[in-house]
N, C-alpha and C positions, 0 to 999 in steps of 0.2 A: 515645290510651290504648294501651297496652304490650297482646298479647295472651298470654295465661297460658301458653297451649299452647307457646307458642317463649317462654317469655321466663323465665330461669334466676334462678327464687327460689324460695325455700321458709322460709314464714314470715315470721321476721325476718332470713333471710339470704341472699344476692345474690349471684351471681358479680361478681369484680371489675371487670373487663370492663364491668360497668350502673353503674358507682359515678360518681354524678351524672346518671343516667339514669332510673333509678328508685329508689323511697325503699326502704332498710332499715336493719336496727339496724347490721349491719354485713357487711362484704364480703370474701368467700376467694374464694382461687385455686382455681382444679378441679385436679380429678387426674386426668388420663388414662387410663383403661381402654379395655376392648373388649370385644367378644361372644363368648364360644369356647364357645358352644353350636348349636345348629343354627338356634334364635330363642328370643328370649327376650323376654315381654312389657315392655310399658313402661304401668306401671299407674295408675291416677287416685291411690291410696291405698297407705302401704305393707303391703298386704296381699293373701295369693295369691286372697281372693275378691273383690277388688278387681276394677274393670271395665277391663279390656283397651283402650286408645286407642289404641297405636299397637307396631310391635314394633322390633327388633333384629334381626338376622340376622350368622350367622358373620362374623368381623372385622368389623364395622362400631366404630366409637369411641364409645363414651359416656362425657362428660366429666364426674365424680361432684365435687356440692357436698357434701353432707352424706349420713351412714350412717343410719341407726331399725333395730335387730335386726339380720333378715337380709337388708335392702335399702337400696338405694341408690340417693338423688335426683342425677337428673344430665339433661343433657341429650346427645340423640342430634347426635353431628356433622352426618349426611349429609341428615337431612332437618331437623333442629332443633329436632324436639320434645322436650318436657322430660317428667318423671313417673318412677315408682318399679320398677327392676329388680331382681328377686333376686340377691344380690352373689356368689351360687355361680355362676351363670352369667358372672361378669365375670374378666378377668383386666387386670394392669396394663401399662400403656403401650397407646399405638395403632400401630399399622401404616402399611407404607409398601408398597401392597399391590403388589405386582405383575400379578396374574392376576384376572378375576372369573368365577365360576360363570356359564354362560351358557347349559347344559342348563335345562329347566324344576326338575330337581332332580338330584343322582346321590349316589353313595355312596363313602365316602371306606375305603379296607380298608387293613386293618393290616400288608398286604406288596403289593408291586407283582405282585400274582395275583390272579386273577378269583375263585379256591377259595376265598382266603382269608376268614375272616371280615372284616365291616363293621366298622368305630370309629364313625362317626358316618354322618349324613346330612348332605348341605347340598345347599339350597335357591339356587335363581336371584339372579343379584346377590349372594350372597357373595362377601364381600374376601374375596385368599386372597396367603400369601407362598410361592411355588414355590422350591423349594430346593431338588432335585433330578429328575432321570427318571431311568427305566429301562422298556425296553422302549414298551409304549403307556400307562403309567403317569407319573404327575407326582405330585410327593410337596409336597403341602401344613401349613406347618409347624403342629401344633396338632391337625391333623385323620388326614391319614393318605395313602394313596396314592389318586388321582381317575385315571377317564381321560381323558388330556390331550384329546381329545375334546368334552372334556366343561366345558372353561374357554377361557378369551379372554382374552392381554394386556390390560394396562388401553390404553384409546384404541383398541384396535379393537373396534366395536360393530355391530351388527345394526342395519338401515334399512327396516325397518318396525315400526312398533307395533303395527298390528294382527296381523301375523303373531305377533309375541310373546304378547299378549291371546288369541289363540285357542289357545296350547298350553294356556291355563287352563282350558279349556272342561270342566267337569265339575267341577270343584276344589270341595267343598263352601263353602259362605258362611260367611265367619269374623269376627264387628266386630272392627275394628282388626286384623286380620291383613293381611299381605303376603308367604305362605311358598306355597310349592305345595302345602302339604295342605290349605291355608286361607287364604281372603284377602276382603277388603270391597271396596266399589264403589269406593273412591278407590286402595284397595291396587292391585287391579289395573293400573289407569291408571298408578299410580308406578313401577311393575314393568317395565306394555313400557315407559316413556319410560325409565327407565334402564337398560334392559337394550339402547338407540340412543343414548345416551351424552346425554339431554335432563337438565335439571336437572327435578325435579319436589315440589310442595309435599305436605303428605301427606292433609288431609281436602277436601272436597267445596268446600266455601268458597274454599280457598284456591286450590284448582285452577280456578278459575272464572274467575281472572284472566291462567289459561296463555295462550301465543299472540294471536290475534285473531281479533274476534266475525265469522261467517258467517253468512249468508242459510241458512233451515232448505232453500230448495228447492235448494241451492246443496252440500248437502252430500258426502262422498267418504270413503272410508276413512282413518281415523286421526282423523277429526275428532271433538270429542267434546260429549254431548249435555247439557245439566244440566238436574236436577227442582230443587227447593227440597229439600236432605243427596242428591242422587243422584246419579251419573255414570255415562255408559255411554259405550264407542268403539263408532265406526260401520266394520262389516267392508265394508260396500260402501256404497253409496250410499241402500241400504231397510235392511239388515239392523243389528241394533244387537247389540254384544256388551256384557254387566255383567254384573258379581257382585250378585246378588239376592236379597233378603228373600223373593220370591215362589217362585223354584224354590229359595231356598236351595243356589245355585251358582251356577256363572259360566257362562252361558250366551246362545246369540243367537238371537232372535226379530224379528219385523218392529219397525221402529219404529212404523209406525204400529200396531199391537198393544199395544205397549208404552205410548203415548201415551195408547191407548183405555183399558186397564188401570189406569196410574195414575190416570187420573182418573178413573174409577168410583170409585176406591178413596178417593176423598176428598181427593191428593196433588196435586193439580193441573195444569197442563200445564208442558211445558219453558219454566224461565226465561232460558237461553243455550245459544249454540251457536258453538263454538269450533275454531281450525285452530291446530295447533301445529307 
């Protein structure tokens, strides 16, 4: 059975691509857009108080099936999830990106100077197409000038996760985010692995199949822990870093603390533990 979350329908309509794959009345082509906001949710319902699953971030592609008002059903390329963005946040075609944000976040200004005022923000793992320098500036198209500092060719990536995972540390707890003012227990995990050039799934479940299963006495940094909806990466071998309902941030506490907690709490003990 198809799972909802990755699988590009809405209602009676399909992307073509599923036609014979799964049942609809009938089947379109997408239309390639993108994200030219800083992030932009990707909602259960098309409606802004609609519950937040999963997001978009600057250039990422989302592939639009059908319109409702002022949003649009589509699915996200990079990670696959499907559900409803406001279509002021979209603009047409996708990118061929060149460069990714690889700061935790930085500021994109409207001249290649520091004085100047900001145009937008963008957050880690933004796609970006670099179309000019000057000076210690890199002019990204859509956004504005970054410092080149502050991005990475595509293919050259950072080789630690957990180093990535602890620039979070404080970021308040966001469901369904993965931006640096906000991010969930899975968000984070998808963050360092792509910000080391890993491919990553987006919720709890589905990460649970990442890499292969280790020995909990057997554990090391980068490895990561799962509750029944949790995820945490392990910064050493005791210490456990997650985006948590409990501090309501991303933060690292013992694991066996964490162990002891959740299950007081009713949540039970870790059902995997994984090396990616």
């Amino acid at each position: 059975m198809s799972d909802p979350r990755l699988t590009l329908r809405c209602g009676d309509v399909a992307d073509a691509r599923l036609e014979g794959v799964v049942e609809a009345a009938r089947y379109e082509v997408t239309r390639p857009m993108r994200c030219i906001a800083t992030s932009a949710a990707i909602r259960k319902a098309a409606d802004a108080a609609s519950e937040q699953q999963d997001q978009l971030v600057f250039g990422e592609a989302f592939d639009v099936l059908e319109a409702e008002g002022d949003f649009a059903f589509g699915q996200a390329r990079r990670d696959g999830y499907v559900g409803w963005v406001e279509a002021s946040a979209l603009t047409e075609g996708a990118l061929s990106p060149t460069h990714w944000v690889s700061a935790r976040s930085t500021l994109a200004f409207t001249k290649p100077d520091l004085k100047s005022p900001p145009a937008m923000a963008l957050t880690m793992n933004s796609l970006a197409v670099v179309d000019g320098r000057e000076g210690r500036f890199a002019h990204v198209e859509g956004a504005g000038w970054v410092p080149e500092a502050h991005i990475s060719p595509i293919a050259e990536y950072q080789d630690d996760p957990a180093a990535v995972a602890l620039r979070f540390r404080g970021a308040p707890y966001f469901w369904g985010g993965r931006e640096s003012v906000g991010l969930d227990c899975s968000g984070l995990v998808q963050q360092a692995h792509y910000a080391c050039g890993l491919p990553s799934a987006r919720d709890t479940d589905m990460q649970a199949s990442l890499g292969a299963p280790v020995e909990a006495s057997a554990l090391r940094r980068g490895d990561l822990v799962f509750w029944k909806g949790h995820v945490g990466m392990m910064a050493d071998g005791e210490t456990l870093l997650h985006a948590n309902a409990h501090h309501m941030a991303t933060e690292g506490e013992p694991l066996s603390a964490a162990i002891e907690r959740v299950a007081a709490a009713g949540a039970g003990q870790p059902v995997g533990f994984r090396r990616v």
